[in-house]
C-alpha positions as CSV (number, residue, x, y, z in Angstrom):
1,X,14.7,29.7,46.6
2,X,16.9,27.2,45.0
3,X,14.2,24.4,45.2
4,X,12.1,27.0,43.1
5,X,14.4,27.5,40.7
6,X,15.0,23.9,39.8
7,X,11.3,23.4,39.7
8,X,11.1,25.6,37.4
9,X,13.5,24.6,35.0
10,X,12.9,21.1,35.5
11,X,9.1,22.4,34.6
12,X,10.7,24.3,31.3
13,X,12.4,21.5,30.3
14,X,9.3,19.1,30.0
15,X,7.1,21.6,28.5
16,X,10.2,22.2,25.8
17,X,10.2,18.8,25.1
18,X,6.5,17.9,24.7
19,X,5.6,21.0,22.8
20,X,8.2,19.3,19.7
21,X,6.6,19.2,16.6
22,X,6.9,16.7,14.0
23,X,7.7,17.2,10.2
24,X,5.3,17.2,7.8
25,X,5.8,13.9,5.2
26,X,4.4,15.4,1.7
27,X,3.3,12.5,-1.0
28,X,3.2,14.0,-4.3
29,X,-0.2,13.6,-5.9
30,X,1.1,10.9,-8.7
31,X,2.3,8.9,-6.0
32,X,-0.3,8.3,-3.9
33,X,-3.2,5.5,-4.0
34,X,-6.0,7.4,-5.1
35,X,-9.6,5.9,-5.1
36,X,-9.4,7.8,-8.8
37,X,-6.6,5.7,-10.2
38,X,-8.0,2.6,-12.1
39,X,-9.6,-0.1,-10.1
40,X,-8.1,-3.4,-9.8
41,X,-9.6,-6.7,-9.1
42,X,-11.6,-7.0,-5.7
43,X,-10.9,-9.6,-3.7
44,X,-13.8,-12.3,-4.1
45,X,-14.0,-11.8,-7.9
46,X,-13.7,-15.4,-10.3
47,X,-11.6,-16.0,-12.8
48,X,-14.3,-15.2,-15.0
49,X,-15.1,-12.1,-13.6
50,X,-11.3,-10.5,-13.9
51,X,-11.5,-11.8,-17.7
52,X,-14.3,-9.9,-18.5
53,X,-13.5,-6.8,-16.4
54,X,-10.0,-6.8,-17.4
55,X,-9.7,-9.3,-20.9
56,X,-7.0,-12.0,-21.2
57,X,-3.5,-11.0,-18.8
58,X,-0.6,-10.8,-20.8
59,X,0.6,-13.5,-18.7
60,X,-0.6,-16.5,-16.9
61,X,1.4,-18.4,-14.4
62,X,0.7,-21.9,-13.5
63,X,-0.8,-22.0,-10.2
64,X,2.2,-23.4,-7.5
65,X,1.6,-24.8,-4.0
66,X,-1.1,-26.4,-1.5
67,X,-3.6,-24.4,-2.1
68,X,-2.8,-23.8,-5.6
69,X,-1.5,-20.2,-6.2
70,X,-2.2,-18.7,-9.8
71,X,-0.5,-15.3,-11.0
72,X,-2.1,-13.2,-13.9
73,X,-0.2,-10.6,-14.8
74,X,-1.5,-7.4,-16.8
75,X,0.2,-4.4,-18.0
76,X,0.5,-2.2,-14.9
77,X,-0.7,-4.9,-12.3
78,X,-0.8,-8.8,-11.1
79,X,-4.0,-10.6,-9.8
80,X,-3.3,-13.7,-7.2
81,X,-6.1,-16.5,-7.2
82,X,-6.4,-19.1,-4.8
83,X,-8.1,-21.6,-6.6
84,X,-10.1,-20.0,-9.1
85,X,-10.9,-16.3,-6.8
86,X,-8.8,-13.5,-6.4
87,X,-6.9,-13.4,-3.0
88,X,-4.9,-10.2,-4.3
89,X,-4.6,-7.5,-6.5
90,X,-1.1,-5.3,-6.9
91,X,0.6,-2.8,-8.7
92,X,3.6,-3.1,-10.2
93,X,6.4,-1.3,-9.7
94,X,7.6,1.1,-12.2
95,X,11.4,2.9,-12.0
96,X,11.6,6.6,-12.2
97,X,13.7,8.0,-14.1
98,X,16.4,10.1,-12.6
């Protein structure tokens, strides 16, 4: 009887422990990448073709390193070349306010 009783709470004990549920993470809407938020440059795309989907940055950095890194930055987002295509496209940060 006593071998029944600790199979059964050793039983309870596991079934306790994988029927846990984990907490939901909520993102709100503003904060999330959307596929509606504005497009940035795709990966691929020449110098030529960010200028004319996006005009001149507001800032150009001289290209650094072997290969040669270039930075654009616009207002909003940065675009990293290799050479002369985009390699990247990011966001920028912004602060909230408290």
């Amino acid at each position: 009887m006593k071998s029944l009783a600790y199979t059964l709470l050793l039983l309870s004990s596991t079934l306790t422990i994988t029927t846990l549920h984990a907490d939901t993470l909520r993102i709100p809407v503003g904060e999330q990448n959307s596929t509606q938020a504005s497009p940035l440059p795709q990966r691929g795309a020449t110098f030529d073709a960010v200028r004319r989907g996006w005009g001149e940055p507001v800032t150009r950095h001289a290209a650094v390193g072997q290969p040669p890194i270039t930075r654009w930055d616009y207002n909003g987002f940065s675009v990293y070349f290799e050479y002369s295509k985009v390699i990247d496209s990011v966001r920028q940060h912004s602060a909230k306010a408290p």
